[in-house]
N, C-alpha and C positions, 0 to 999 in steps of 0.2 A: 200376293199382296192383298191386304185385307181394305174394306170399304176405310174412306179417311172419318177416323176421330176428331172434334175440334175439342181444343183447350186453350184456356186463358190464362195471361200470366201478367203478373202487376208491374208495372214498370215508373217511374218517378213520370208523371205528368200524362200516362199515356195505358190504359189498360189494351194488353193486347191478342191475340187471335191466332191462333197457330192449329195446322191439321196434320196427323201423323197416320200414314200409310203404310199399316208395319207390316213387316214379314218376318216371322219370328225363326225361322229356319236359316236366315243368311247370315251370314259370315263377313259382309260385306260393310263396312265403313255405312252409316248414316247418310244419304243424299238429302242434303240439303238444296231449295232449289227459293232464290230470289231474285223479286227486282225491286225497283224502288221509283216511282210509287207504284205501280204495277201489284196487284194482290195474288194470292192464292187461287183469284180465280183464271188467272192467266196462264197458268202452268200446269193445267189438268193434263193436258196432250203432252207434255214433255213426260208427266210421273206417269202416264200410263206403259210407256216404253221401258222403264226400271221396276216392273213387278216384281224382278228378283232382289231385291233389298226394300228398306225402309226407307219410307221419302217422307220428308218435311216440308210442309211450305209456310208462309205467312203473309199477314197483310200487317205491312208496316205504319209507324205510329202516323195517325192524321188520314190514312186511305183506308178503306172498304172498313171493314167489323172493329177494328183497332183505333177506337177513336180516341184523341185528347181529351185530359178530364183537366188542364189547365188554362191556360187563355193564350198560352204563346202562339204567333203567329208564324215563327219560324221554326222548320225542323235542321239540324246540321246533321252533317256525317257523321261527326261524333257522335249524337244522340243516338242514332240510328246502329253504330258500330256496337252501343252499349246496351243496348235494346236483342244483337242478336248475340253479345256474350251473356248477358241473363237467357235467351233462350236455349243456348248448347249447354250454359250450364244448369237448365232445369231438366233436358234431357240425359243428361248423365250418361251419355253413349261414348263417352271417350272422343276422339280426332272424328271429326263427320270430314269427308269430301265436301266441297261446296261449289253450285254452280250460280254466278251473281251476274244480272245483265243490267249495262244502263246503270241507272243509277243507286242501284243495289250491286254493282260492280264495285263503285267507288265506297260505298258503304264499306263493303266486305276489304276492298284494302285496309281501308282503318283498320277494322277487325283484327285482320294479319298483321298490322304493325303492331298491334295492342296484347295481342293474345294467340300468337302464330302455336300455342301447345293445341288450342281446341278447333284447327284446322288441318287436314292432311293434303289434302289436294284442293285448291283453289282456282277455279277456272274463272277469269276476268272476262267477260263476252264485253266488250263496245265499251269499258265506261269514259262516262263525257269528261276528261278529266283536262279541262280548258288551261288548269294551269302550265300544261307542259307543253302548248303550242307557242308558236311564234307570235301566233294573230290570240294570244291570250286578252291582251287589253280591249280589242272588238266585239270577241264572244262575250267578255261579261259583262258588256255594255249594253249588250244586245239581249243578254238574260236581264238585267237592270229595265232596260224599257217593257220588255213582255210581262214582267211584274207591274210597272208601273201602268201598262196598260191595264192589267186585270183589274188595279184597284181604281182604277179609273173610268172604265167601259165595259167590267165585266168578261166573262169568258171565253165567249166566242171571238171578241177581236184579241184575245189574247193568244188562244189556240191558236188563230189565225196564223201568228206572227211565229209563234213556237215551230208551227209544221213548216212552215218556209224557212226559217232556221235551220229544222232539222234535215234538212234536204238539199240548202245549199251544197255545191259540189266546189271546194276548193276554200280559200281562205273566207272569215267573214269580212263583207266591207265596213271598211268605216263608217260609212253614212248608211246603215242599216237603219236604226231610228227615223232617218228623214227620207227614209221611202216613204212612195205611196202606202197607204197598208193595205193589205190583202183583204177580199171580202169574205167574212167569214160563214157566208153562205155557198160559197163555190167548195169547201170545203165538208159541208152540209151541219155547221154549225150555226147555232142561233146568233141571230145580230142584236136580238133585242136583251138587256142587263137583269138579271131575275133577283140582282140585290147579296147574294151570297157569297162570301168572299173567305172561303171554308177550302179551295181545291187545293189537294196536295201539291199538283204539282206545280204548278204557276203560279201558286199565294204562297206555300209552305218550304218546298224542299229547292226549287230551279238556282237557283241564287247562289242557295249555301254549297248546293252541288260543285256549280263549276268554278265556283271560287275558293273551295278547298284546295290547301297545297298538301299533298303526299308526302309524307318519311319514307323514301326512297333505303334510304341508310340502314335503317330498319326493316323494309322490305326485302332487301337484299342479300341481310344476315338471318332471315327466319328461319326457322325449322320445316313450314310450310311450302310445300311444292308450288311456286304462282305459274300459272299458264294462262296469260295474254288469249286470248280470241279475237280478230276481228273479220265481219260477213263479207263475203265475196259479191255480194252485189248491194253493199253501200261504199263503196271506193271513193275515195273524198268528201265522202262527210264528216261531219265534224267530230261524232265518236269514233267515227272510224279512226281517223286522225290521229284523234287523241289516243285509243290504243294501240297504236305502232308507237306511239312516241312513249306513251307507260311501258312498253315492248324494249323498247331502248334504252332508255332508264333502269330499268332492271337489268341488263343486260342479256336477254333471252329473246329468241325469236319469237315472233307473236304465229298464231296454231289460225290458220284459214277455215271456219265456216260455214256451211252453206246457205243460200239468200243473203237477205237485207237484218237488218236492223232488231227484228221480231220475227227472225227468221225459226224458230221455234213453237212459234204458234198455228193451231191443228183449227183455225175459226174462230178462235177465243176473240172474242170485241169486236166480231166482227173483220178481224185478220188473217191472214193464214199466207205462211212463208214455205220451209221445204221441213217439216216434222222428223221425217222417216228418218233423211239424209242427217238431218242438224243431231237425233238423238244418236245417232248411228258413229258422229264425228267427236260426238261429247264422250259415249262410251270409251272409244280409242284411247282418247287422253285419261279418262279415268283409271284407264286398266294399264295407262304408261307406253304404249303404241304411239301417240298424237305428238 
């Protein structure tokens, strides 16, 4: 695998940022590897374990290099969906494999609803896909207030609110909003508001995320292989949740994991889950073992 190249490609409202780790010897289907909003810098440690093929990554519209060149304040899954079918088809490599987590999971469903020729194997890792729970009307109340906090108090109490979401262990409650809220310096973010109201995830994409519903019907009849993932050590959390129940809905077993959440990450941000194992289980299923 050779050093990553970056390239940019134009997309309606949004110029964007893509890095290609080619190996021009393989044989192998294109890996593609995203999340949402999560950038190209998150996934160093994952491409380093596929030397033997061509790895893609990106940073999608509104995070890291790929920034908006319009004024919209919200990103959807559709935009996002159409954003990575202009980039498979500027790569012109025929069906890429794709591994999507979080909310570049639910991305890449669209995707496969939309355009299941320009994917061959799809690996869904975690996405938060709030519409197919029970306690759907809680989660996105609960996304509703963490936006309304950010534009309100700014980042840190928004974070705040987000990581105790993201961590809850079983249904959300209704009275999420009228908790106390969390201090967003136990979590070692700032409390004080620096006025910028620009973050992808809590300003731009949280929203439209978990309030997307799925063409199931369409995912179902694809041509694309979908493979469900969810981490062995986030068990009732709320992506987790949600991909068993995407797991169910398709009707296929959901493919277990290893770690949490970001169980993929080698240090990146500051993180680090189970690397070795997590690329070792994603192999599996790529190669039709998993």
């Amino acid at each position: 695998m050779s050093e990553p190249t970056t390239h940019t490609l134009d997309a309606p409202g949004a110029l964007l940022h893509y890095d290609v780790r080619g190996n021009d010897s393989s044989n192998a289907p294109v890996l593609l590897l995203i999340g949402s909003p999560m950038t190209a810098s998150g996934f160093v440690t994952l491409a380093g374990h596929f030397t033997d093929r061509t790895v893609v990554t990106y940073d999608p519209r509104g995070a890291g290099r790929s920034r908006r060149t319009d004024d919209a304040t919200e990103t959807t899954p559709e935009e996002h969906a159409d954003d990575l079918h202009r980039l498979l088809s500027a790569l012109g490599s025929g069906p890429v494999d794709l591994f999507a987590t979080s909310g570049g999971a639910v991305n890449a469903l669209v995707l496969v609803a939309r355009h299941p020729e320009q994917v061959r194997t799809l690996v869904a890792h975690e996405p938060p896909a709030a519409q197919v729970l029970p306690d759907r009307e809680e989660a996105l109340a609960a996304a509703v207030d963490i936006h309304q906090t950010y534009e309100r108090s700014g980042l840190g109490p928004a974070m705040a609110k987000f990581i105790t979401l993201v961590g809850l262990q079983g249904p959300v409650p209704a009275d999420f909003a009228d908790r106390p809220a969390p201090d967003p310096a136990s979590f070692g973010l700032p409390s004080e508001d620096d006025g910028t109201r620009d973050d992808p995830l809590v300003g731009q994409n949280m929203v439209s995320c978990l309030r997307h519903q799925h063409d199931f019907d369409a995912l179902r009849s694809a041509s694309t292989r979908v493979v469900v993932a969810a981490g062995t050590g986030s068990e009732g959390e709320l992506a987790h949740r949600a991909a068993l129940a995407v797991a169910e809905r398709l009707g296929t077993p959901p493919v277990a994991f290893p770690s949490h959440h970001a169980g993929f990450l080698g240090g990146e941000h500051g993180m680090r889950g189970e690397p070795d194992a997590f690329a070792a289980a994603l192999r599996e299923v790529l190669d039709g073992q998993g």
